[in-house]
DSSP file (Angstrom, degrees, kcal/mol; ACC not computed):
  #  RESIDUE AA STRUCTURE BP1 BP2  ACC     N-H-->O    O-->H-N    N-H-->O    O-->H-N    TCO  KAPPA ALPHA  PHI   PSI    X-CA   Y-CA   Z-CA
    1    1 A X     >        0   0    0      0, 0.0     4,-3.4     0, 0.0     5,-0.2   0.000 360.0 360.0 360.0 -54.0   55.4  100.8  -68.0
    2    2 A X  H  >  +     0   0    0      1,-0.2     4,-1.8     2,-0.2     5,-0.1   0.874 360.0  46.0 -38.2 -46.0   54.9   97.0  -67.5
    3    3 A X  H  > S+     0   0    0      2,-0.3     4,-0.6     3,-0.2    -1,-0.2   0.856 108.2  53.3 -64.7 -55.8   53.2   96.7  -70.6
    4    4 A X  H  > S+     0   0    0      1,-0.3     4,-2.0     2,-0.2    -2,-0.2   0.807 113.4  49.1 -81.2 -34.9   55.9   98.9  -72.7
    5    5 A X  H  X S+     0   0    0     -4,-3.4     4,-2.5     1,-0.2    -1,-0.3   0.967 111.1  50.3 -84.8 -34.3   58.7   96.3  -71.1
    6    6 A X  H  <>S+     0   0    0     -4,-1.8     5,-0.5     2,-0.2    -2,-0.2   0.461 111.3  45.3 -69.2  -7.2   56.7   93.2  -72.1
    7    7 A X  H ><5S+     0   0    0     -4,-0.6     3,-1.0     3,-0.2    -1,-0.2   0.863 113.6  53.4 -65.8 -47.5   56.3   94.4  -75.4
    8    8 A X  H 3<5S+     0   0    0     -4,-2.0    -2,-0.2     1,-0.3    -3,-0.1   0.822 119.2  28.4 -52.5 -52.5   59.8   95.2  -75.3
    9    9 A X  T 3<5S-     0   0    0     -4,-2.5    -1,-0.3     1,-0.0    -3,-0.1   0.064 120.4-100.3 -95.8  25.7   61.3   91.8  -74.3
   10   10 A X  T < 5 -     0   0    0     -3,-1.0     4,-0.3     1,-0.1     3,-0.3   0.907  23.2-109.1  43.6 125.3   58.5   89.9  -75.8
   11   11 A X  S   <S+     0   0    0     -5,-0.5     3,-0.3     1,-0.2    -1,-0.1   0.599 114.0  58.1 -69.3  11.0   55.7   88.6  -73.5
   12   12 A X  S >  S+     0   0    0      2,-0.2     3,-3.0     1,-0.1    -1,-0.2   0.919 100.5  57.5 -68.6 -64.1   57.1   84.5  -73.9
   13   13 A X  T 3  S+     0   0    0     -3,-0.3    -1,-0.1     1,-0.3    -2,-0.1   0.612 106.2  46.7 -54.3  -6.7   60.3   85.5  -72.6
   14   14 A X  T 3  S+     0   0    0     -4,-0.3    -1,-0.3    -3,-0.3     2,-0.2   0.507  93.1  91.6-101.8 -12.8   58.6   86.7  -69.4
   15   15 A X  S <  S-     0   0    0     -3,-3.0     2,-0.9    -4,-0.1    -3,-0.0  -0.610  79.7-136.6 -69.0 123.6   56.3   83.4  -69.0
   16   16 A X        -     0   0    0     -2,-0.2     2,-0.1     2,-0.0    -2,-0.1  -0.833  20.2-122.3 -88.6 142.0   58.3   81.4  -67.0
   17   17 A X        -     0   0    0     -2,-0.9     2,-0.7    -4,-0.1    -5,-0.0  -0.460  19.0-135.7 -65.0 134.6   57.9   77.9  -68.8
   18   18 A X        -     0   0    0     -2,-0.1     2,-0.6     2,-0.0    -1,-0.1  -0.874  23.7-164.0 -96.7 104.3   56.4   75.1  -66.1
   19   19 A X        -     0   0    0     -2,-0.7     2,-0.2    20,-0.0    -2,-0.0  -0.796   6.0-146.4-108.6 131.3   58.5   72.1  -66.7
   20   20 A X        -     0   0    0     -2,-0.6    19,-2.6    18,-0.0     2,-0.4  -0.521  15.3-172.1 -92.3 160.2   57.2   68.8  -65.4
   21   21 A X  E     -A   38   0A   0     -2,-0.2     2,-0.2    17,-0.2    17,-0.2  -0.974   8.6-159.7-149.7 156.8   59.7   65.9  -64.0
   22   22 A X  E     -A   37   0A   0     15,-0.6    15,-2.8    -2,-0.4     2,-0.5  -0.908  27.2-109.1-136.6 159.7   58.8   62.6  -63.1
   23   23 A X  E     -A   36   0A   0     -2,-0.2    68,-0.8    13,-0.2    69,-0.5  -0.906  28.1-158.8-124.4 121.9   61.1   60.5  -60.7
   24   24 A X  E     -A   35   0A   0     11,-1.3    11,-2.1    -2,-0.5     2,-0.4  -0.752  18.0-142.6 -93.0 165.0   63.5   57.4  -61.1
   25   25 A X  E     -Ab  34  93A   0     67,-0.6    69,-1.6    -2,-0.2     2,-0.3  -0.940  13.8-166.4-125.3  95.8   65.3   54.7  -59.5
   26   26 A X  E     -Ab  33  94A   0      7,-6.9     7,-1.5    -2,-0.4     2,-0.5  -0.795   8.7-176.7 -77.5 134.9   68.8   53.8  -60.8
   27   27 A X        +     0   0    0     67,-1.6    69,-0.3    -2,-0.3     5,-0.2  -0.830   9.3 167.0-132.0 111.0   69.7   50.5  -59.4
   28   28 A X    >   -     0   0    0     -2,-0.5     3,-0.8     3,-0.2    69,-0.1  -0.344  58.2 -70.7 -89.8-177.1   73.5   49.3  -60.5
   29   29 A X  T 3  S+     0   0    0      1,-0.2     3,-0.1    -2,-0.1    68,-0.0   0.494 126.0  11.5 -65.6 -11.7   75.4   46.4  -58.9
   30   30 A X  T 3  S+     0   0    0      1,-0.0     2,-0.3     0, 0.0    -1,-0.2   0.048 120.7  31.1-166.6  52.3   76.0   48.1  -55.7
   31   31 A X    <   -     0   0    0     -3,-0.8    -3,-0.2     2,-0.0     2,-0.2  -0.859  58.0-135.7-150.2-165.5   73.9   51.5  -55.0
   32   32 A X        -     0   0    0     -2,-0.3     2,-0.4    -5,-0.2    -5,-0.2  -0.829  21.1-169.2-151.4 119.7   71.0   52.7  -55.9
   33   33 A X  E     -A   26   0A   0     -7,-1.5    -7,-6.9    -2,-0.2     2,-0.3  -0.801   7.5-145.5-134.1 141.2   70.7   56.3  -57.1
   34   34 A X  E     -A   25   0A   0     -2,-0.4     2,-0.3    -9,-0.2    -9,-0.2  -0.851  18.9-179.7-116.2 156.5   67.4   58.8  -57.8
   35   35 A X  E     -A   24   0A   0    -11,-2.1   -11,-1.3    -2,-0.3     2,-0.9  -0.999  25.7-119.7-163.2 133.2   66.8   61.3  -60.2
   36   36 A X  E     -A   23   0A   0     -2,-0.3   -13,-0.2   -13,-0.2     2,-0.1  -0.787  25.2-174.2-100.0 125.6   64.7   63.8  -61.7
   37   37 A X  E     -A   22   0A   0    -15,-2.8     2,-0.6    -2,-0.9   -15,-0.6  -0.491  22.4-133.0-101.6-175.0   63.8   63.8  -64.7
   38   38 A X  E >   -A   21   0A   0    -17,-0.2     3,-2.9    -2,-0.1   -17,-0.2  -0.895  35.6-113.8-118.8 154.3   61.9   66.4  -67.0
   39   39 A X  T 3  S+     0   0    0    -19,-2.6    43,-1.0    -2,-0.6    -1,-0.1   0.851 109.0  60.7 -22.3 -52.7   58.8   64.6  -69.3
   40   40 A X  T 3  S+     0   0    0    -20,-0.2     2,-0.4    40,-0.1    -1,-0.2   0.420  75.3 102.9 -96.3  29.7   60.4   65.3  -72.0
   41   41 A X    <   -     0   0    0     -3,-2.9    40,-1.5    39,-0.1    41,-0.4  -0.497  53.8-142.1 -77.2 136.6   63.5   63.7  -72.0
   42   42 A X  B >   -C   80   0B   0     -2,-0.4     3,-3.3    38,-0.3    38,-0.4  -0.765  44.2 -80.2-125.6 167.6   64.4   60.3  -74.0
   43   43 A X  T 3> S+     0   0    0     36,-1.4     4,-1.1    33,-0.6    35,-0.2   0.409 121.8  48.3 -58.3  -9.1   66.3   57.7  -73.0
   44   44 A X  H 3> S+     0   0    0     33,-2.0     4,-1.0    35,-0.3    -1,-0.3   0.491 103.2  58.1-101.4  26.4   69.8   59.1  -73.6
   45   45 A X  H <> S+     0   0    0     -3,-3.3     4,-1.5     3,-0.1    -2,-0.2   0.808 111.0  43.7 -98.0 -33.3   69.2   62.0  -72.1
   46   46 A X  H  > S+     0   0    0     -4,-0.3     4,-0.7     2,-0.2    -2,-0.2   0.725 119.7  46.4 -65.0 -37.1   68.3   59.5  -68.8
   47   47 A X  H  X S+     0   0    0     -4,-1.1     4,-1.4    -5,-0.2     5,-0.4   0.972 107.8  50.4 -74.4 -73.1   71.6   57.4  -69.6
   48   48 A X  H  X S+     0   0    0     -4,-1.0     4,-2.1     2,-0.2     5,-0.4   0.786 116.6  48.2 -19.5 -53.7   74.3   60.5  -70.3
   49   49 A X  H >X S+     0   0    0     -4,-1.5     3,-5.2     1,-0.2     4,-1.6   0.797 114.1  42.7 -74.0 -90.0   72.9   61.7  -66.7
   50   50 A X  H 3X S+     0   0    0     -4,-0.7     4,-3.5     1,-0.2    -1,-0.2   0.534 123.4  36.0  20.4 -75.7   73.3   57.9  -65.2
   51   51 A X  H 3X S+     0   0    0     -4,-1.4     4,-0.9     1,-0.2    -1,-0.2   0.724 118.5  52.9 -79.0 -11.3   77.5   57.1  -66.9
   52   52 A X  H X< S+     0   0    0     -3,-5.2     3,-1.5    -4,-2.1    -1,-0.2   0.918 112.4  46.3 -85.4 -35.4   78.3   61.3  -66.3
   53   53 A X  H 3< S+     0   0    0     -4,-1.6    -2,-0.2    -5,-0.4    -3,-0.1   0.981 123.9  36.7 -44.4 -54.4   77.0   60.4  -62.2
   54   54 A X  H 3< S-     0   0    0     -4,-3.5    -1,-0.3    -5,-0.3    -2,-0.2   0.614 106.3-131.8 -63.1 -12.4   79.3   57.4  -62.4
   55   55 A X    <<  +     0   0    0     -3,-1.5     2,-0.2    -4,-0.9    -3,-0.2   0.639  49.3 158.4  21.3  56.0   81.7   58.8  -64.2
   56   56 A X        +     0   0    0      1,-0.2    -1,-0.3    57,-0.1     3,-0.1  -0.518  13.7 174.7 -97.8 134.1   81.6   56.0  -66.4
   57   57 A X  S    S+     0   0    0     -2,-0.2     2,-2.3     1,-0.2     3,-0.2   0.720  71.4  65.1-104.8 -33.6   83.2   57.1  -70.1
   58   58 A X    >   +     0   0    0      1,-0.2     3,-0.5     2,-0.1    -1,-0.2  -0.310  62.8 147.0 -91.3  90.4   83.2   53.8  -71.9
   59   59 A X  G >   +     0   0    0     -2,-2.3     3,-1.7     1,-0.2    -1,-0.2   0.542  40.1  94.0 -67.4 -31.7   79.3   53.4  -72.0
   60   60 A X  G 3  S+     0   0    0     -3,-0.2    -1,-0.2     1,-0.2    39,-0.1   0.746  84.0  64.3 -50.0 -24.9   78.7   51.5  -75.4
   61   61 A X  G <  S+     0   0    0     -3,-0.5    39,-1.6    38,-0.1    38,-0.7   0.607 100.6  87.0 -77.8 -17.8   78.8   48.0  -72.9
   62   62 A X  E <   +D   98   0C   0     -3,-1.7     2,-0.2    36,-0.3    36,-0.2  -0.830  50.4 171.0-129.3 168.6   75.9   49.2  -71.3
   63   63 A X  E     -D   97   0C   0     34,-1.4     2,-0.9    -2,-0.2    34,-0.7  -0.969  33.3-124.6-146.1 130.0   72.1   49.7  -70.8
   64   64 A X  E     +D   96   0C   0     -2,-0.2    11,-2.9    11,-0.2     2,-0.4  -0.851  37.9 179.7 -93.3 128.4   69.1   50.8  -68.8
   65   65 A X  E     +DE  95  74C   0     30,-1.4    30,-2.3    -2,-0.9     9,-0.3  -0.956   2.5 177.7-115.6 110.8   66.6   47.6  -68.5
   66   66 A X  E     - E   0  73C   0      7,-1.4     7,-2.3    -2,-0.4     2,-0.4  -0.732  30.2-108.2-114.6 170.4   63.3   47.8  -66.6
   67   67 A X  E     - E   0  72C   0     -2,-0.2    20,-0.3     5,-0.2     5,-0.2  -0.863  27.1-166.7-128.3 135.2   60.7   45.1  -66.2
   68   68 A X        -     0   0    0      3,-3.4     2,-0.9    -2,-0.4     3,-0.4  -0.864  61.5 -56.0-115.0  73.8   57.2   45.0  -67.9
   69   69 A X  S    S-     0   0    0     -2,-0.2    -2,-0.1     1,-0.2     3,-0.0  -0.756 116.0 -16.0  92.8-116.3   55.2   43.1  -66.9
   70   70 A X  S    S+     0   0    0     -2,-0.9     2,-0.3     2,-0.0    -1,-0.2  -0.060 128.3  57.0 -98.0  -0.5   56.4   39.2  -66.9
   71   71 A X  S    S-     0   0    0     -3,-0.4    -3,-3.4     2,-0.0     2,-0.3  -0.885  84.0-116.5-145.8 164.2   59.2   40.1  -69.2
   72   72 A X  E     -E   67   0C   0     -2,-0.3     2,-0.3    -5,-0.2    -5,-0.2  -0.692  22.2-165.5-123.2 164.7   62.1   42.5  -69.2
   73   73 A X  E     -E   66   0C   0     -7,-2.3    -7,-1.4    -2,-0.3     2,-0.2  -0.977  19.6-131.1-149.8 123.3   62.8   45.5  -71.7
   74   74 A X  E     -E   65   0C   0     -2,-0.3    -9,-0.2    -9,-0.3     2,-0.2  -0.554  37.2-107.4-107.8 150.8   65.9   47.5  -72.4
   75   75 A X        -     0   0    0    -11,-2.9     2,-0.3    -2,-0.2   -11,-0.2  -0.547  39.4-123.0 -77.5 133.9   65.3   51.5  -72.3
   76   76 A X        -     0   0    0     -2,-0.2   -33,-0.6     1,-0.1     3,-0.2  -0.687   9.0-141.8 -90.9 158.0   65.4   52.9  -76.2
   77   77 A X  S    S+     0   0    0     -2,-0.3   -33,-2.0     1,-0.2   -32,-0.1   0.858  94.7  38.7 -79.5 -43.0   67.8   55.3  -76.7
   78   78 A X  S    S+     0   0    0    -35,-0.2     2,-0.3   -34,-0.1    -1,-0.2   0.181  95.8  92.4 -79.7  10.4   65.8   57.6  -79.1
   79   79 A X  S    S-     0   0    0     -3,-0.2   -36,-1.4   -38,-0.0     2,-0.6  -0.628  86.0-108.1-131.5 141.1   62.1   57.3  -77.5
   80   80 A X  B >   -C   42   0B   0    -38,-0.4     3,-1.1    -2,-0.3   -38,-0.3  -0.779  35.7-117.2 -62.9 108.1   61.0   59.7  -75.0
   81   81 A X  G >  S+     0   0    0    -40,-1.5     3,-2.3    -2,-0.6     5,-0.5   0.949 110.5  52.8 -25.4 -68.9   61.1   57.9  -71.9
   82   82 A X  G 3  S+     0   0    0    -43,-1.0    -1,-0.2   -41,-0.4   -40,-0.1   0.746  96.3  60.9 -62.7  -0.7   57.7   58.3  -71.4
   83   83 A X  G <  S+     0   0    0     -3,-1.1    -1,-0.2     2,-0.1    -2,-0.2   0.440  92.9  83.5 -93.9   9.4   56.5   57.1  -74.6
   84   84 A X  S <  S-     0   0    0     -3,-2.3    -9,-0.1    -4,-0.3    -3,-0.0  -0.258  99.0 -95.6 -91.6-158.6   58.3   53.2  -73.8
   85   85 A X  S    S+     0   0    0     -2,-0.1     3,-0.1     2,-0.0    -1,-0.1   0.015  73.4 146.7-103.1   9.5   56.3   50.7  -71.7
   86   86 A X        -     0   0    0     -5,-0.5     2,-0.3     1,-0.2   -18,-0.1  -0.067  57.2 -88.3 -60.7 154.7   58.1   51.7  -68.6
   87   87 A X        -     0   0    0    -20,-0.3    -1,-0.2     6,-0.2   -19,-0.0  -0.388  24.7-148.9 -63.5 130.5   56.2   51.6  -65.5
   88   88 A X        +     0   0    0     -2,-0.3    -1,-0.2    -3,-0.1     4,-0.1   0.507  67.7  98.3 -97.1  20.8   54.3   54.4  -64.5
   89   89 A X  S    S-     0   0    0      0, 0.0     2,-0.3     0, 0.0     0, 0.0  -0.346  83.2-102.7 -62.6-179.6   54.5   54.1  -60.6
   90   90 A X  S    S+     0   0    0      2,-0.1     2,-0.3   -66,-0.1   -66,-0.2  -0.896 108.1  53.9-131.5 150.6   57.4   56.8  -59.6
   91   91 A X  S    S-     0   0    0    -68,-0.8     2,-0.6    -2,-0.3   -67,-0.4   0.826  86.3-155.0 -41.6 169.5   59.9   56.2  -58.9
   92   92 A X        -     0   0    0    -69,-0.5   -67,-0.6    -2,-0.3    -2,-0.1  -0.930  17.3-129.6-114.9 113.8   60.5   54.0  -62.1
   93   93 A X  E     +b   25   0A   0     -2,-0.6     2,-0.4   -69,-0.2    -6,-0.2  -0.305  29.7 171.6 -51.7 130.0   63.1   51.5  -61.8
   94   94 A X  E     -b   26   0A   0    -69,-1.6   -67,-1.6   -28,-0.1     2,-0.5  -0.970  21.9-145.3-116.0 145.4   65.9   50.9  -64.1
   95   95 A X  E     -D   65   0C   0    -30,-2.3   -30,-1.4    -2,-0.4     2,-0.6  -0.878   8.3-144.9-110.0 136.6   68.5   48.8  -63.8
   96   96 A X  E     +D   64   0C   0     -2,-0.5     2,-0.3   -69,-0.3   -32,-0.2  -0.633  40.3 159.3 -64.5 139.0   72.1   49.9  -65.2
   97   97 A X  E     -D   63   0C   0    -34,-0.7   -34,-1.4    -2,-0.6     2,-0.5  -0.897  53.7 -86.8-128.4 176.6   73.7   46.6  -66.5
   98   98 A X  E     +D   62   0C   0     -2,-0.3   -36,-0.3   -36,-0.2     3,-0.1  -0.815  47.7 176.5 -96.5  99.5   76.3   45.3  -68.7
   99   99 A X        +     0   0    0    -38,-0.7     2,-0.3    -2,-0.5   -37,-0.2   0.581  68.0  27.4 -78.5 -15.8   74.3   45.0  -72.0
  100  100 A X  S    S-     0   0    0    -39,-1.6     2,-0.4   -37,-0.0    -1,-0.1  -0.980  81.6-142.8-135.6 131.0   76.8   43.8  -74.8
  101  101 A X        -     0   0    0     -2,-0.3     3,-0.0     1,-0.1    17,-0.0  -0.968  24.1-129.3-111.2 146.7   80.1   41.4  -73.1
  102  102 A X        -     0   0    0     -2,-0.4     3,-0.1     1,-0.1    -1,-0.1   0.358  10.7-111.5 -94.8-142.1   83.0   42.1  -74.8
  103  103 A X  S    S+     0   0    0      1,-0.1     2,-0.4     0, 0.0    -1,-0.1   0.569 101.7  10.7-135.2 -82.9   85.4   39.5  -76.3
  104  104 A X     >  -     0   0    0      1,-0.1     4,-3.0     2,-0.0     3,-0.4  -0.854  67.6-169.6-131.5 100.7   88.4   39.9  -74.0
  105  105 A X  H  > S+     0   0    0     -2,-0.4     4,-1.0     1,-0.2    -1,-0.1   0.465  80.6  63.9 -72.4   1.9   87.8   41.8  -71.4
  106  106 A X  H  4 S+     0   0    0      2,-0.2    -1,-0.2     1,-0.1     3,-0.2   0.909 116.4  37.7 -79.7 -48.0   91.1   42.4  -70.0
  107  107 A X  H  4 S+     0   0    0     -3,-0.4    -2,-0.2     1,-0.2    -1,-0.1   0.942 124.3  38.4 -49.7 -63.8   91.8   44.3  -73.5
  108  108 A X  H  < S+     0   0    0     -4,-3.0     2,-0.7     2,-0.1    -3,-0.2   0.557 100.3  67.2 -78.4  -2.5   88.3   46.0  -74.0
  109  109 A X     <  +     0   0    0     -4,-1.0     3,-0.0    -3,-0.2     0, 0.0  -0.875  58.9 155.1-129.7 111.1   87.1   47.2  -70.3
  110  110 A X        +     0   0    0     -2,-0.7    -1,-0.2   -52,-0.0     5,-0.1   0.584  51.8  74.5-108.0 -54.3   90.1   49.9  -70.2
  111  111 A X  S  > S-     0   0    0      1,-0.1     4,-1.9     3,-0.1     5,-0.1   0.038  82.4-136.5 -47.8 133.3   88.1   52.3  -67.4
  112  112 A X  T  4 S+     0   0    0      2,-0.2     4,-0.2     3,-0.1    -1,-0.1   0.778 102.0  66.1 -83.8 -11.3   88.3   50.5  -63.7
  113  113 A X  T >>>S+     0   0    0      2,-0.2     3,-2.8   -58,-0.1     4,-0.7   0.955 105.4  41.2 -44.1 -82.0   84.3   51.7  -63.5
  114  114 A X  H 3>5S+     0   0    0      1,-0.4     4,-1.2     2,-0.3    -2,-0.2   0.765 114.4  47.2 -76.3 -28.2   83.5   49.5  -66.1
  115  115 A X  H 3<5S+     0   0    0     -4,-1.9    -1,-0.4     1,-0.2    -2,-0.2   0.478 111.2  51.1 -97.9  31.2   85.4   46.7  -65.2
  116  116 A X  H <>5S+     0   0    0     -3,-2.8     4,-1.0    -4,-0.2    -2,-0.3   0.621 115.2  41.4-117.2  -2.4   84.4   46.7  -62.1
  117  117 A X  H  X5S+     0   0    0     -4,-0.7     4,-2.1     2,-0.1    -3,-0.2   0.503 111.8  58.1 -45.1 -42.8   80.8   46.9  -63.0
  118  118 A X  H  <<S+     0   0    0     -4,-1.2     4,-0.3    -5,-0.5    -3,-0.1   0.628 106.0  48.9 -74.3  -0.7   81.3   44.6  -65.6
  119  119 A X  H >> S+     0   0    0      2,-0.2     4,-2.1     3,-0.1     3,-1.3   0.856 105.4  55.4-108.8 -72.6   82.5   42.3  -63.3
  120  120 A X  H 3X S+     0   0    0     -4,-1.0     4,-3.2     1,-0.2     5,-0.3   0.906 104.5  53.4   5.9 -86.8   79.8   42.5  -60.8
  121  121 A X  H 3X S+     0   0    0     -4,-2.1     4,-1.2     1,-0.2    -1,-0.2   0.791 111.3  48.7 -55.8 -23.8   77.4   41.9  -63.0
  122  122 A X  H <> S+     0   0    0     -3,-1.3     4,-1.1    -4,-0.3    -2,-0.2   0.934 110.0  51.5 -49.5 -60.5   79.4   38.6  -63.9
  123  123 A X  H  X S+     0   0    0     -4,-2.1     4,-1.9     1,-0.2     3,-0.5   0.824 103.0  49.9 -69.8 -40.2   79.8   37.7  -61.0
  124  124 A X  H >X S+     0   0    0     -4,-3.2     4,-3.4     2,-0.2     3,-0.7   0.933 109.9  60.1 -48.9 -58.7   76.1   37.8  -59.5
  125  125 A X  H 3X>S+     0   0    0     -4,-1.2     5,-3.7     1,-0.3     4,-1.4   0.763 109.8  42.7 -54.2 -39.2   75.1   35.5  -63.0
  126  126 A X  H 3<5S+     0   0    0     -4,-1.1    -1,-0.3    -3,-0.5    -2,-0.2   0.785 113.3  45.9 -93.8 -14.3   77.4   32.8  -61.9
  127  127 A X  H <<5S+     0   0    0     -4,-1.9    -2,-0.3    -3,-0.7    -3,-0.2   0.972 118.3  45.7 -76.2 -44.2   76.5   32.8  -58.4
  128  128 A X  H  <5S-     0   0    0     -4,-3.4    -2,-0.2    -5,-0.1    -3,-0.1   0.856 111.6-125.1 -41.8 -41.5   72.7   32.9  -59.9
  129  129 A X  T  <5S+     0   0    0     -4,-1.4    -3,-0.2     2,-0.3     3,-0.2   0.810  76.4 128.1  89.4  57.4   73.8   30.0  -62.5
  130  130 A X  S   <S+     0   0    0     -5,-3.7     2,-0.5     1,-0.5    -4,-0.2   0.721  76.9  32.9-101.3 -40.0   72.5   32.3  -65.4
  131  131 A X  S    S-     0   0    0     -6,-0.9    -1,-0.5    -9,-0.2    -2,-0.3  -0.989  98.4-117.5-129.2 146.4   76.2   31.8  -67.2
  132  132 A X        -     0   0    0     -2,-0.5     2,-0.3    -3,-0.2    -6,-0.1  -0.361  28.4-166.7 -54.6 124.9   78.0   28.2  -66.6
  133  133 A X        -     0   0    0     -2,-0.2     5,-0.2    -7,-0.1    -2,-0.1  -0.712  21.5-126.5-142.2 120.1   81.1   28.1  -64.9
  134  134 A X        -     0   0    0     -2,-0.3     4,-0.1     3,-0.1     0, 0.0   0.258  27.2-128.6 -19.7 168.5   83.7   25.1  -64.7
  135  135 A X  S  > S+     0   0    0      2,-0.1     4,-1.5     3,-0.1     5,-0.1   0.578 108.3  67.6-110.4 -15.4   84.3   24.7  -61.0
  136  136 A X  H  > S+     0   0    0      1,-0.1     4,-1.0     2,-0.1     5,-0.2   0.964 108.4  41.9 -47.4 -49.5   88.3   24.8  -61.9
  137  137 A X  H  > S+     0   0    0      2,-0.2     4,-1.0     3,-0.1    -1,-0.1   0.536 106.8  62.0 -89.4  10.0   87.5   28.5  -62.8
  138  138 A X  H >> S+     0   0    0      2,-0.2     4,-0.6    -5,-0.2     3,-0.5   0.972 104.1  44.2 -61.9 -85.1   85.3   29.1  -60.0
  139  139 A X  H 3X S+     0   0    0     -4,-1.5     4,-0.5     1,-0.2    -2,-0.2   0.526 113.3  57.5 -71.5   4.9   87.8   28.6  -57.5
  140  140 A X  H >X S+     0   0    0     -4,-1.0     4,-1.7     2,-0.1     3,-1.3   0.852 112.5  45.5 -66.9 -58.8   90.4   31.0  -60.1
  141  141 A X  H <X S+     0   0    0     -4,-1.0     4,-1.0    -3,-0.5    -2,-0.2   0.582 110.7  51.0 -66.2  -9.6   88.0   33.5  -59.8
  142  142 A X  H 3X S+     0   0    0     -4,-0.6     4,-1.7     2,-0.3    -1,-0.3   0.595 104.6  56.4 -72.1 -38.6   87.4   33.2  -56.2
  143  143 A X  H <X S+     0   0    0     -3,-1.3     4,-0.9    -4,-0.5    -2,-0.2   0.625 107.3  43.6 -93.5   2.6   90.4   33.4  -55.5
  144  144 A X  H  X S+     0   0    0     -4,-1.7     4,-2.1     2,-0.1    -2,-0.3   0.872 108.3  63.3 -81.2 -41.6   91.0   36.8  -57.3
  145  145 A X  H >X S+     0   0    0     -4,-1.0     4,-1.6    -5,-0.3     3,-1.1   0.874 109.4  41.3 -47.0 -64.5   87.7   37.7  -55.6
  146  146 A X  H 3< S+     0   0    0     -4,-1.7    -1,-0.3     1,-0.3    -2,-0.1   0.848 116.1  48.5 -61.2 -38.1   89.8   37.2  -52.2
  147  147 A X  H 3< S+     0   0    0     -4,-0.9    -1,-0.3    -5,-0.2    -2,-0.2   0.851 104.6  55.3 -60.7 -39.6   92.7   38.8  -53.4
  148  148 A X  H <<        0   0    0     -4,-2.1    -2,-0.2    -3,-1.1    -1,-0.2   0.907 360.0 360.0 -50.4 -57.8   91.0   42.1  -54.9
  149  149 A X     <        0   0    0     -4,-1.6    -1,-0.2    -5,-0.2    -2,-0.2   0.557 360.0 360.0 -77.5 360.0   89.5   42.6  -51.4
């Protein structure tokens, strides 16, 4: 009888398939969020999950970047995760950031996710002294900082 139903429904469909997952480390500008992924997934199948968690829609501004070494590497989008240079302890770190800055962000950052990520990330870069800022427009921006909160 067993036999006559695995003929019947083909014996694949009865295999259950063993899908393997390996585990990452999202780290944005203030959480840090884990995930499983499965092998075979490439890197926008790892992003989509990431901006749908956040419920981030405008997504073109950003990027997953992990570190290789001495040097840093942005996740390709079309690549199999595992087939980059990513590290292969697990978890494996990325961090989301603000890969492209827009022009005028007051215009282009419509979502309050993204400008308040985008913003973040801004902000950390001038407290690091990664982008110059006048010290008139330090204390502007400080004082929205105060105001915001």
């Amino acid at each position: 009888m067993a036999s006559a139903l695995a003929a019947k429904m083909g014996f694949n469909s009865l295999i259950k398939k063993h899908v393997k997952y390996f585990k990452v480390k999202i780290c944005t500008m203030e959480s840090d969020m884990e995930f499983r992924c499965e092998q075979k997934w490439k890197g926008k199948d790892l992003f989509d999950l990431v901006c749908r968690t956040l419920g981030l829609r405008e997504t073109w501004f950003f990027g997953l970047r992990y570190d290789i070494k001495d040097t840093v590497a942005w996740l390709k989008m079309e690549k199999k995760v595992l087939d980059q240079e990513v590290p292969k302890e697990e978890p494996i770190t990325f961090h989301f950031l603000a890969k492209f800055y827009p022009e005028n962000a007051e215009e282009e950052l419509v979502q309050d996710i993204t400008q308040h990520l985008f913003f973040l990330q801004v902000k950390k870069k001038i407290l690091e002294e990664e982008i110059h800022c006048p010290p008139e427009a330090s204390v502007l921006l400080a004082s929205y900082a105060v105001h915001a909160k």
